[in-house]
PASERO-532459 format. One record per residue (C-alpha): residue in one letter; x, y, z; residue number from 0. Coordinates in steps of 0.2 Angstrom, whole numbers, plus 5000, padded with zeros to 4 digits. Example, Ala and Ser with C-alpha at 12.3 -4.5 7.8 and 13.67 -1.06 7.14 Angstrom:
// residues 2
NODE  rest  c1  c2  c3  nr
NODE  a  5062  4978  5039  0
NODE  s  5068  4995  5036  1
//
This chain:
// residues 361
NODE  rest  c1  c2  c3  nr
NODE  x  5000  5000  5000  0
NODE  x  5007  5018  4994  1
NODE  x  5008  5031  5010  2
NODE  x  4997  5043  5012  3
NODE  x  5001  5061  5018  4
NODE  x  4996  5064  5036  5
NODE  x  4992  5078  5044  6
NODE  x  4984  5074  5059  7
NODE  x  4986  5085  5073  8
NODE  x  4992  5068  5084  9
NODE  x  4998  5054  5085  10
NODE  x  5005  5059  5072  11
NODE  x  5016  5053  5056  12
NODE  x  5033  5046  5060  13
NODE  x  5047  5045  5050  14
NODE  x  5046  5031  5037  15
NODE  x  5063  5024  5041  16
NODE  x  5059  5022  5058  17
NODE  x  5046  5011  5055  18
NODE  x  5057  5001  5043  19
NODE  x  5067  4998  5057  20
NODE  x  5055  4994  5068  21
NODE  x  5047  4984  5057  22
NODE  x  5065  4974  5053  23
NODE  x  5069  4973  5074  24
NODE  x  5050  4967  5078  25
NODE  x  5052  4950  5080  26
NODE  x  5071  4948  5084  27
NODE  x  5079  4964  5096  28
NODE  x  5096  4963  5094  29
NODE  x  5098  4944  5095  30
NODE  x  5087  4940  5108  31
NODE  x  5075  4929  5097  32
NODE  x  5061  4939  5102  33
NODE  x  5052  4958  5100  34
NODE  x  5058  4972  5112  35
NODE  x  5037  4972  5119  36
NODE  x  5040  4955  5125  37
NODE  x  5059  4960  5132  38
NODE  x  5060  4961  5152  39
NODE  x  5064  4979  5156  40
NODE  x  5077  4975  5167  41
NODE  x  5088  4967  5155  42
NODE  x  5104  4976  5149  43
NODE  x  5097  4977  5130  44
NODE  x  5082  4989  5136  45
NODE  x  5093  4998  5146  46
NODE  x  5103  5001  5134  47
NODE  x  5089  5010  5125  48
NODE  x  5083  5017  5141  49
NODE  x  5100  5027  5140  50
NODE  x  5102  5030  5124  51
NODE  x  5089  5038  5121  52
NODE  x  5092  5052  5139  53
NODE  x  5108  5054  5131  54
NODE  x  5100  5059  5115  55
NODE  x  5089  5072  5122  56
NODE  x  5101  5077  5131  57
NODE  x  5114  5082  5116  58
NODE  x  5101  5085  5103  59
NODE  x  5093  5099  5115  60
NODE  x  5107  5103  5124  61
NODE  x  5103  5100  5140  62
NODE  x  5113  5106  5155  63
NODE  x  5122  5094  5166  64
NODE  x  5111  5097  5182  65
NODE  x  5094  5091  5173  66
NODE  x  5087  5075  5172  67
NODE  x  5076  5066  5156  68
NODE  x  5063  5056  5161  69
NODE  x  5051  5044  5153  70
NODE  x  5035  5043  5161  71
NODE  x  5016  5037  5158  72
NODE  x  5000  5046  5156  73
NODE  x  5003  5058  5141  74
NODE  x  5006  5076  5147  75
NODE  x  4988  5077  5154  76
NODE  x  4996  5067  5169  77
NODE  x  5010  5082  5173  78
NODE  x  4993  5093  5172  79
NODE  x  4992  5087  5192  80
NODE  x  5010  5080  5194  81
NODE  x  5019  5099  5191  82
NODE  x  5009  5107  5206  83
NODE  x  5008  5093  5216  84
NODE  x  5029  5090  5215  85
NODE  x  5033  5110  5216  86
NODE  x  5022  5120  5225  87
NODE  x  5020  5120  5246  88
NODE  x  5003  5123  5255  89
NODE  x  5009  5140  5257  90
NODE  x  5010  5145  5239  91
NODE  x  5003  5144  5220  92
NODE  x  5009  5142  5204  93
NODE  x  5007  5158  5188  94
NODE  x  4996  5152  5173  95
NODE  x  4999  5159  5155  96
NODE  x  4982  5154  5146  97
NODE  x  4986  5153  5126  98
NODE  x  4976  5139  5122  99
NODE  x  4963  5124  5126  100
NODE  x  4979  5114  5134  101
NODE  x  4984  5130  5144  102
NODE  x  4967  5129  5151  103
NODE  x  4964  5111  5156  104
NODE  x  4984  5112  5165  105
NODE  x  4978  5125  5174  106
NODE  x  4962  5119  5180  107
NODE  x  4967  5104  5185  108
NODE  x  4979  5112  5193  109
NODE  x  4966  5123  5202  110
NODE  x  4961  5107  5209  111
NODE  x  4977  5104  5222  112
NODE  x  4984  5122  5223  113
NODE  x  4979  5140  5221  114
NODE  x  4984  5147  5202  115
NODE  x  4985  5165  5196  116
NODE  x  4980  5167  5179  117
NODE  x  4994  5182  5176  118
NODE  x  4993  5184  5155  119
NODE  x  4977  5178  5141  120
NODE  x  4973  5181  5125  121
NODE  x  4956  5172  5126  122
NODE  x  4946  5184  5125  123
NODE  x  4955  5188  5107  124
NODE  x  4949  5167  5101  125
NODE  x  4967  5164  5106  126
NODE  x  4974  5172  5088  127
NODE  x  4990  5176  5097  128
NODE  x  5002  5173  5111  129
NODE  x  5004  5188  5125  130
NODE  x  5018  5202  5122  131
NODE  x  5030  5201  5134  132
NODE  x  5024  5218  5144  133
NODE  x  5008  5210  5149  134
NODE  x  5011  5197  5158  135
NODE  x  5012  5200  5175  136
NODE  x  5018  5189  5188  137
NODE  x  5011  5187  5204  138
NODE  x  5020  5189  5222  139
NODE  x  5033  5174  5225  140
NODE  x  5025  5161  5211  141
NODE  x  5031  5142  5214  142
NODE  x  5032  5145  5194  143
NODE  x  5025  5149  5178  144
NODE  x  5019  5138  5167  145
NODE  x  5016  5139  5150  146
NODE  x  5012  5128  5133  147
NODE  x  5024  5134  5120  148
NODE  x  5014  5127  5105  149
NODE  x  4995  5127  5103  150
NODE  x  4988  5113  5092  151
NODE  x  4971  5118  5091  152
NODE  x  4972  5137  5087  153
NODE  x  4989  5136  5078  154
NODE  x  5000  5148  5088  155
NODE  x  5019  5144  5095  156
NODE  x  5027  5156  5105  157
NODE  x  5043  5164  5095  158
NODE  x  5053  5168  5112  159
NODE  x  5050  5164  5129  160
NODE  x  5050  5177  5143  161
NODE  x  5064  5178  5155  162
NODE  x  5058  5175  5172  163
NODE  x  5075  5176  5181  164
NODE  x  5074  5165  5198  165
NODE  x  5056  5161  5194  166
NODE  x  5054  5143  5188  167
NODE  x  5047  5143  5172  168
NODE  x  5036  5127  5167  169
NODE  x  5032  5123  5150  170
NODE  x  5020  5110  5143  171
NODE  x  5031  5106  5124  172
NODE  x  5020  5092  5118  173
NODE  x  5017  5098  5101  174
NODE  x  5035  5107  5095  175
NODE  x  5048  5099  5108  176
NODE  x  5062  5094  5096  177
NODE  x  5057  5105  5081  178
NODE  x  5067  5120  5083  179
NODE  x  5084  5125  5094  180
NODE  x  5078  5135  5112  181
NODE  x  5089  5138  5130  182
NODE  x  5084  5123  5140  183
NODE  x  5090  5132  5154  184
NODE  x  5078  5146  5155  185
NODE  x  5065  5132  5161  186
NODE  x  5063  5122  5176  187
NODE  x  5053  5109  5171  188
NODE  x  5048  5102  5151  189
NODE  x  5036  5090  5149  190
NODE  x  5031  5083  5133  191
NODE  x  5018  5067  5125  192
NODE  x  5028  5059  5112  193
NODE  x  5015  5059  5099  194
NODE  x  5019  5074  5090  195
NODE  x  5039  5075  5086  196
NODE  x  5046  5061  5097  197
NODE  x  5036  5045  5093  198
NODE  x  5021  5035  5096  199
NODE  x  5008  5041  5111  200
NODE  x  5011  5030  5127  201
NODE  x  5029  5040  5135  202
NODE  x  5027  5056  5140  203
NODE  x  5046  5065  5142  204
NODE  x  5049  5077  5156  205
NODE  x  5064  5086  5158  206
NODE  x  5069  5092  5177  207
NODE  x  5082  5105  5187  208
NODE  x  5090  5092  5197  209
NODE  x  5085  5105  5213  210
NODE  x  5067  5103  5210  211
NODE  x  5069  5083  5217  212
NODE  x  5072  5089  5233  213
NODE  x  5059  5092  5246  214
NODE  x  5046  5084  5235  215
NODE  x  5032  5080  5246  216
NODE  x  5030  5062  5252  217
NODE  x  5012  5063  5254  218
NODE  x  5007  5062  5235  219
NODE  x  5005  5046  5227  220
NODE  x  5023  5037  5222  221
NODE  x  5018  5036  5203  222
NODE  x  5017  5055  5202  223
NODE  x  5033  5057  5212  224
NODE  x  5048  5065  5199  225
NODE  x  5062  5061  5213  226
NODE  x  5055  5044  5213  227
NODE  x  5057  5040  5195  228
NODE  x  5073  5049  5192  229
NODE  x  5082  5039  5208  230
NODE  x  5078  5024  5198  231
NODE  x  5080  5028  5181  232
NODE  x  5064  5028  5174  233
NODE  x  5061  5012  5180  234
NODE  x  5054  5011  5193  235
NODE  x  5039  5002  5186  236
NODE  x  5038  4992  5171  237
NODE  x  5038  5007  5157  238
NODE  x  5029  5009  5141  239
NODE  x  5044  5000  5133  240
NODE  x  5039  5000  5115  241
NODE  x  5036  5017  5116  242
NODE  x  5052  5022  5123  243
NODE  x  5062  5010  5111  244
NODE  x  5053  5020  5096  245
NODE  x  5057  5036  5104  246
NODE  x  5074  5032  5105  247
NODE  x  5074  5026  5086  248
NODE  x  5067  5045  5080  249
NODE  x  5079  5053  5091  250
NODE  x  5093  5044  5081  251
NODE  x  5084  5049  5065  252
NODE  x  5085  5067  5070  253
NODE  x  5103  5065  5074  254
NODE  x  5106  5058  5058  255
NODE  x  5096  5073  5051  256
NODE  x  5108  5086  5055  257
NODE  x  5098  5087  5071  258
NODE  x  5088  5103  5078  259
NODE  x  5097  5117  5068  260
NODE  x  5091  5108  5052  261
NODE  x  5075  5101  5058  262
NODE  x  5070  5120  5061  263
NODE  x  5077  5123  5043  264
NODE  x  5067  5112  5037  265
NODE  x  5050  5115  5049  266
NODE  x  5052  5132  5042  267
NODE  x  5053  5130  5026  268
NODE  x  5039  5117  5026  269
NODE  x  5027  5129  5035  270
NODE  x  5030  5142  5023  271
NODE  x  5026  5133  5007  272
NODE  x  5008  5133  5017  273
NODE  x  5008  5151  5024  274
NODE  x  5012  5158  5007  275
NODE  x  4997  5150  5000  276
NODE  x  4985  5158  5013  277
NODE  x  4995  5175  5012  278
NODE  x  4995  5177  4992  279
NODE  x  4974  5169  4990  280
NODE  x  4970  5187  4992  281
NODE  x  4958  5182  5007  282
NODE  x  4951  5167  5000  283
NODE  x  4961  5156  5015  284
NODE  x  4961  5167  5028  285
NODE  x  4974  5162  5043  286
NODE  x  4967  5160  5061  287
NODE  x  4984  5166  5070  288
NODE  x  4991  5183  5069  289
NODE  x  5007  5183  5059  290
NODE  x  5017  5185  5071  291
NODE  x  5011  5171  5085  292
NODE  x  5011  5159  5068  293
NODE  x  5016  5138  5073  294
NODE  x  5026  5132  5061  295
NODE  x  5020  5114  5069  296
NODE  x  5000  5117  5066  297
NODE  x  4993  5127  5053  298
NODE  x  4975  5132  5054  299
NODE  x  4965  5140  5039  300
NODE  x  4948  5146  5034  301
NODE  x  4940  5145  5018  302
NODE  x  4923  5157  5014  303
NODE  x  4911  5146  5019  304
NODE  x  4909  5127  5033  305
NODE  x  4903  5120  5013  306
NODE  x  4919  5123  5006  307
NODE  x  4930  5119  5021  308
NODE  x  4921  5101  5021  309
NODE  x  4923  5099  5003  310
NODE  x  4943  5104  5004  311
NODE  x  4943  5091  5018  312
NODE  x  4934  5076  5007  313
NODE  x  4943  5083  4990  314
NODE  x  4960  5082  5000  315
NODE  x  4958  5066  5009  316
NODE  x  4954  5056  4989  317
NODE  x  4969  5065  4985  318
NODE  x  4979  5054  4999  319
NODE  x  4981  5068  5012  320
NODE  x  4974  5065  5028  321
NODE  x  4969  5073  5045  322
NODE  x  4966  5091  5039  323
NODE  x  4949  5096  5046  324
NODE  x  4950  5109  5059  325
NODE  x  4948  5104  5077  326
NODE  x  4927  5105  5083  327
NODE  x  4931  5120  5095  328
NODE  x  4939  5130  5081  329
NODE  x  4933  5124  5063  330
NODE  x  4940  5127  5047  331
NODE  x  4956  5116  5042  332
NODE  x  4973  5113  5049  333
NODE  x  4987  5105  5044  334
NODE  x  5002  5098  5056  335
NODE  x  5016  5098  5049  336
NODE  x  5027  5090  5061  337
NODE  x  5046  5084  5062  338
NODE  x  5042  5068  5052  339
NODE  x  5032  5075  5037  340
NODE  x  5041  5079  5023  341
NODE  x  5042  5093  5010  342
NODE  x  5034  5085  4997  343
NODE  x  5021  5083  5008  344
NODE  x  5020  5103  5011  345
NODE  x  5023  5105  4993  346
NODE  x  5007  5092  4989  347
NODE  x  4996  5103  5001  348
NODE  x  5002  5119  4994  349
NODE  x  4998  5114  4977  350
NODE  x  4981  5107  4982  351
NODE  x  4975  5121  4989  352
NODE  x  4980  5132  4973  353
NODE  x  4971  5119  4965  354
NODE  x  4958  5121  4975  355
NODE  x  4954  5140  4975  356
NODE  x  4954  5141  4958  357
NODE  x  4939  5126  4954  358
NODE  x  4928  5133  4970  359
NODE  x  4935  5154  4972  360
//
């Protein structure tokens, strides 16, 4: 069967020759006469990968010495409750950013266990942008500020990240960890689901200041405990193994790639095959993000009407590409055009929508 194009928000597609791999290593990991699913994960071939692939996040971000990478279960959702119950005391609260639906939910499940400040929102503006610098406004003496640095749903990704000096800065990266270079060290925390840039769902990789494991409380459940999981490696239970294993494949692939300088090359150039179209169909796509708050991950679009958006959706999935209808709470279309797709994908979609415009304009 010929592969289509996919542009689905998440899980999303991986690179082709990963899955090769993969598909080559399924039924016999490195000599074991058997698949790494059904490998123990306290053998020394799993943690091998185990280590790799912290070492690979690790160099391909360039993380500083005194941070740990962990693998963990739950998807990001999870770290939602597991940030504010690991950092903040009953004696303070934790700063909220509101940029998007995933910027909502990790505060409010937040709200649940501690008290949160919403200090910056564009919200009332159908999140179209992400806050200038001057307005946010942080609170007396926050445990930290969290943040989500890309929005899938409304198709904004935040160019620069404010400087909060001794503040811990939090930031949920599911949907652009890995695509573009950034300072690990201005954040405290990074948590991110795989789905997007990393691999399959089922790991969820969190990136920690070594200070931050100490003086965790010993009152919330051991599962939810980051000192816990990085004292044993990530192993403290049986992980998603698989998961991890193909993480650590994609990781390699990224390496191999010329890793995050030239994945951001790449993630640019892809994006604007697609931004170009909207910016030059003198109105006929019209883009929901302002300019300058544009994802180069998620791509969201408007046609005139919801008829012509539905038929661009069913026209473009005969043509083999996949996943483009806009998210329920939004509408319109959107295409992700994560690490893994490829230009001629972009280039496919560009075209199509050219096409496109001019049968229906």
């Amino acid at each position: 069967m010929e592969r289509i194009f996919n542009f689905n928000a998440g899980p999303a597609t991986l690179p082709l020759v990963v899955l090769e791999e993969a598909q080559n290593e399924l039924l016999n990991f490195k000599g074991t006469g058997m698949s790494v699913m059904e490998n123990s994960h306290r053998t020394k071939e799993y943690e091998a990968i185990n280590s790799e692939a912290e070492a690979l996040v690790k160099e391909l971000l360039g993380v500083p010495e005194n941070y740990r990478v962990l693998f963990l279960q739950g998807g990001a959702s999870t770290q939602f409750a597991a940030v504010p119950m690991n950092l903040v005391s009953v004696d303070s609260h934790a700063d909220y950013i509101l940029t998007g639906a995933w910027a909502e939910k990790a505060q409010k499940e937040a709200s649940k266990f501690v008290k949160t400040n919403v200090i910056a929102s564009t919200k009332e503006e159908n999140y179209t942008r992400i806050p200038r610098i001057d307005e946010i406004k942080v609170s007396d003496g926050p445990a930290y500020v969290h943040l989500c640095s890309n929005n899938t749903i409304f198709g904004t990704q935040w160019q620069s990240f404010p400087d909060l000096g001794d503040i811990p800065l939090v930031a949920d990266m599911s949907s652009d960890i890995m695509s573009r270079r950034f300072d690990v060290s201005k954040f405290a925390l990074i948590y991110a689901g795989a789905q997007k840039n990393l691999g399959p769902a089922g790991v969820t990789v969190v990136i920690i200041r070594k200070d931050l494991l100490e003086g965790i409380p010993s009152n919330i459940p051991t599962m939810l405990r980051y000192d816990i999981h990085a004292k044993n490696d990530s192993l403290y239970n049986t992980p998603p193994s698989f998961s991890v294993y193909m993480v650590n494949l994609v990781l390699r692939w990224l390496k191999n790639n010329g890793g995050l300088a030239a994945a951001e090359k790449r993630n640019t150039e892809k994006a604007a095959l697609i931004y170009n179209t909207i910016d030059n169909s003198e109105g006929y796509y019209r883009g929901h993000a302002v300019k300058d708050s544009r994802s180069l991950m998620n791509i969201t679009f408007r046609l005139p009407n919801e008829e012509l958006e539905k038929k661009f959706a069913v026209e473009a999935t005969a043509q083999g590409m996949i996943g483009l209808k806009g998210h329920r709470s939004v509408g319109g279309l959107r295409a992700s055009v994560y690490n893994a797709m490829s230009i001629e994908g972009c280039m496919a979609l560009a075209e199509f929508m050219k096409a496109f415009q001019s049968k229906n304009g």
